[in-house]
C-alpha positions as a LaTeX table, in Angstrom:
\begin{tabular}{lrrr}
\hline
Residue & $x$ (\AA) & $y$ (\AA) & $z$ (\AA) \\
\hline
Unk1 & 103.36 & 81.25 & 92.50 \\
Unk2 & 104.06 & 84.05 & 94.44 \\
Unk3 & 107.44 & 86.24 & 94.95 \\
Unk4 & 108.20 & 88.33 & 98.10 \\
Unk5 & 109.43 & 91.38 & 96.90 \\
Unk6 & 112.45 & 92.82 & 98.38 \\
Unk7 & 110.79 & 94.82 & 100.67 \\
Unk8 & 108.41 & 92.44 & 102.24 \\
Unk9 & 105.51 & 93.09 & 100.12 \\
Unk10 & 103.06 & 91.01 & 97.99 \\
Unk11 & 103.23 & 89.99 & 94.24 \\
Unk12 & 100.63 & 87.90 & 93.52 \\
Unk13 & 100.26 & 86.48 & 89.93 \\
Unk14 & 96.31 & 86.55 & 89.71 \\
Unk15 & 94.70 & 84.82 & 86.68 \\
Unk16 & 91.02 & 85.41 & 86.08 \\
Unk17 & 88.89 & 82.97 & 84.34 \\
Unk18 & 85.92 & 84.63 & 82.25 \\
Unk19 & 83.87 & 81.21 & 81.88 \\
Unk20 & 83.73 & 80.65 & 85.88 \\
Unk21 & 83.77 & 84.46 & 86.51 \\
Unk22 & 86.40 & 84.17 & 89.42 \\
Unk23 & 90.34 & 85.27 & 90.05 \\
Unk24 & 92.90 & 82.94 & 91.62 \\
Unk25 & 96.36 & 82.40 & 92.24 \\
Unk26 & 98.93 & 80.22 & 94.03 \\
Unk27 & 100.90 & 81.96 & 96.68 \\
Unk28 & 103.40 & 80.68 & 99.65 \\
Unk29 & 104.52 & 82.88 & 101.98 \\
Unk30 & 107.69 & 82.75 & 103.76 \\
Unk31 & 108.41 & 83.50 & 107.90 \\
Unk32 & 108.23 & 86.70 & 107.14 \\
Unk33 & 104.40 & 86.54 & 107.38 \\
Unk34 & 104.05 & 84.63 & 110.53 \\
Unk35 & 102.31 & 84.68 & 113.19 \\
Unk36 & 103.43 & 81.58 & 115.02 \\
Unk37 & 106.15 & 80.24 & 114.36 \\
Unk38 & 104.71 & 77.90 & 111.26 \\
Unk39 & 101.15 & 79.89 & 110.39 \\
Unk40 & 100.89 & 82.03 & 108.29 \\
Unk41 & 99.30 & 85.57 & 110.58 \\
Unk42 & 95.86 & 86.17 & 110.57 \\
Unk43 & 96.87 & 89.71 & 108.83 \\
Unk44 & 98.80 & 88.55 & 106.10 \\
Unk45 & 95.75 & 86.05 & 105.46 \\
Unk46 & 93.59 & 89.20 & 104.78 \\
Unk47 & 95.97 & 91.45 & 102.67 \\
Unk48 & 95.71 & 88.12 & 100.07 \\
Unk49 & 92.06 & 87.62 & 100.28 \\
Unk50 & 91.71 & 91.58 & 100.30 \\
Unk51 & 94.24 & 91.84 & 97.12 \\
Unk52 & 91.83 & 88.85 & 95.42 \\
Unk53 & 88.71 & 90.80 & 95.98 \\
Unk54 & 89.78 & 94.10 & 94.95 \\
Unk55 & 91.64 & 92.03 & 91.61 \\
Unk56 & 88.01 & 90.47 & 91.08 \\
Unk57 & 86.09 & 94.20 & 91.00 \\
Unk58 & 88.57 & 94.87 & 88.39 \\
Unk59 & 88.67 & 91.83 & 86.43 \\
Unk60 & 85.36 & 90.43 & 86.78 \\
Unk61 & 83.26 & 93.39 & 87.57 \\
Unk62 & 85.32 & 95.56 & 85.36 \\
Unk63 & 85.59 & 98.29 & 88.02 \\
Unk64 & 88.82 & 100.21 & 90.02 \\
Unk65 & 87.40 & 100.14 & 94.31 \\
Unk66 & 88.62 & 99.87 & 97.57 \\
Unk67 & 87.64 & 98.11 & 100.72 \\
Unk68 & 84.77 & 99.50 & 102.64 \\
Unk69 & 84.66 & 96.58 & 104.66 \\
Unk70 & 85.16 & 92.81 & 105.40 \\
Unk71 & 85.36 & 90.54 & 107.88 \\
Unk72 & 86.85 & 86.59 & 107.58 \\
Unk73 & 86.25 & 82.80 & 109.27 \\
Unk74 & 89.09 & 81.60 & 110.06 \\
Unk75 & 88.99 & 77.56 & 109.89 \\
Unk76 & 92.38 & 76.04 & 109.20 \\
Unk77 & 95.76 & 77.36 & 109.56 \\
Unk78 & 97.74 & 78.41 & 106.58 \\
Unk79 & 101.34 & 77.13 & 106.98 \\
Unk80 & 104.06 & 79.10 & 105.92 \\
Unk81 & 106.73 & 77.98 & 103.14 \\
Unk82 & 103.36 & 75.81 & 102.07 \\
Unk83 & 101.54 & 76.58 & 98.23 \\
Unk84 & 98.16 & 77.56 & 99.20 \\
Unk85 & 95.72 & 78.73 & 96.61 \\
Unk86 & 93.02 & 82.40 & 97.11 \\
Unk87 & 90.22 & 82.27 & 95.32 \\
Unk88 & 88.06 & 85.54 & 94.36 \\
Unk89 & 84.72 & 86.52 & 92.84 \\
Unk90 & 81.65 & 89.61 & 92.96 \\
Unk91 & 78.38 & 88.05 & 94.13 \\
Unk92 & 76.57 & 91.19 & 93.18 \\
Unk93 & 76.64 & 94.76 & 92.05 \\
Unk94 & 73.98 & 97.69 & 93.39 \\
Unk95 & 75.16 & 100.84 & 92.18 \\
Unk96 & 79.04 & 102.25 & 93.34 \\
Unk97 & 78.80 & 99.04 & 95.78 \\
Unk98 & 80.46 & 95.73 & 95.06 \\
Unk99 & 80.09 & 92.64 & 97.15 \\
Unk100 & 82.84 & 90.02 & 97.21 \\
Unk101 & 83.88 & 86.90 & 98.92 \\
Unk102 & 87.27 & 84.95 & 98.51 \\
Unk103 & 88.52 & 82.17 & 100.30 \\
Unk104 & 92.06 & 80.83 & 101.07 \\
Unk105 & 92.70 & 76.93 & 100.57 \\
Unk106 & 95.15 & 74.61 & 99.86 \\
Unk107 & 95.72 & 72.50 & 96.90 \\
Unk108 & 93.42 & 70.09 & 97.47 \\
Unk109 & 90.79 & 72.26 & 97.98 \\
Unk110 & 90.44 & 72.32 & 101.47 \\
Unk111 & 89.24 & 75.97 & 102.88 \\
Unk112 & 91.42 & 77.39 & 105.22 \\
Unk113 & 90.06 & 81.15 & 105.30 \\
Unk114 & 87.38 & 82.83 & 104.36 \\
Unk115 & 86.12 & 86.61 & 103.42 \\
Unk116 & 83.13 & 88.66 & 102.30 \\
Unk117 & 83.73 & 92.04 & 101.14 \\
Unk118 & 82.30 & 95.48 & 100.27 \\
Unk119 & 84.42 & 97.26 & 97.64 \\
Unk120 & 83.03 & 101.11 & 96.66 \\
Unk121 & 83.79 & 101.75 & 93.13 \\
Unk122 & 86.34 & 105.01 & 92.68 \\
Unk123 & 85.57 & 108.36 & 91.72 \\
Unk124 & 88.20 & 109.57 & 89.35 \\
Unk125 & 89.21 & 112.04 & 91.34 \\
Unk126 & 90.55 & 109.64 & 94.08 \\
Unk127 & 92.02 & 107.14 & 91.02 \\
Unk128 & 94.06 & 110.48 & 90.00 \\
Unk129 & 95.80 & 110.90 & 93.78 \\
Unk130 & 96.12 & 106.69 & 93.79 \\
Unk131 & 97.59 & 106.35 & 89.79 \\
Unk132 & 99.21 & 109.49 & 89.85 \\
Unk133 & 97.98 & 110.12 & 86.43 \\
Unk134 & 94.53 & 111.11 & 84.83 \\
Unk135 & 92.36 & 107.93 & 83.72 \\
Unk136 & 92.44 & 107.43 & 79.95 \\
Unk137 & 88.92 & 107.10 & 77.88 \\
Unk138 & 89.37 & 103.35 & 77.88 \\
Unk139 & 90.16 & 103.53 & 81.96 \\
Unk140 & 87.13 & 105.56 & 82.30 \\
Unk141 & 84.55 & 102.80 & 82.48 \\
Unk142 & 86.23 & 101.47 & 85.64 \\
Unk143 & 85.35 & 104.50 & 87.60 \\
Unk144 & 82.23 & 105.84 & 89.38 \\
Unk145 & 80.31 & 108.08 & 86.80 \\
Unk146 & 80.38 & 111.71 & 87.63 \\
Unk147 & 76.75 & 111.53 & 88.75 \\
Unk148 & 78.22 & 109.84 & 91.17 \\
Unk149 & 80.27 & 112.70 & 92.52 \\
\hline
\end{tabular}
């Protein structure tokens, strides 16, 4: 499940699952994150989905990248102070380009949200200024090859 940190961000507990290729988690988010007084805002919706994509380039398609883009469908509400579960995977791979979708639902499976993304693998350069600290050799697969640069 996931904690609020103090500071009103996100720490979600994502689990990936080689056999079925996907990352999930179970999350419930307080007040904090509403936009009405029971739902869960549209906003906070997409930092989880958004977090689940970018957890699936690293887990599943073994690569560090950030959004480029993504849009959602928003079909149910998420209530807050409710266990819903996100749900992530990459539908395909075309060079530093990785296509995502991930979908919010509750526990019995019913979809609530959902979000295709475009994720753009990192250069190291850029994974320096975001880790702080050069990539290793085995951290070096997860980046954009230097013919990339």
């Amino acid at each position: 499940m996931c904690e609020q940190r103090n500071d009103g961000g996100l720490r979600i507990p994502f689990f990936h699952d080689d056999e079925k290729a996907v990352v999930d988690a179970e999350f419930q988010l307080s007040d904090t994150y509403s936009g009405a007084p029971t739902l869960v805002h549209g906003g906070a919706q997409l930092a989880v989905l958004d977090e689940a994509m970018a957890w699936a380039t690293i887990a599943i398609g073994g690569q560090w990248a950030f959004t480029a883009k993504s849009s959602a469908v928003f079909g149910s509400p998420v209530h807050v102070d409710v266990a819903h579960r996100v749900v992530a995977k990459v539908t395909s791979q075309e060079g530093d380009r990785i296509a995502t979708v991930g979908r919010i639902e509750t526990l019995d499976s019913d979809v609530c949200t959902e979000s295709v993304g475009e994720l753009v693998v990192l250069r190291a350069a850029r994974a320096l200024r975001i880790v702080g600290e050069p990539t290793d050799a085995h951290h070096e697969g997860f980046l954009r090859s230097p013919a990339g640069e």
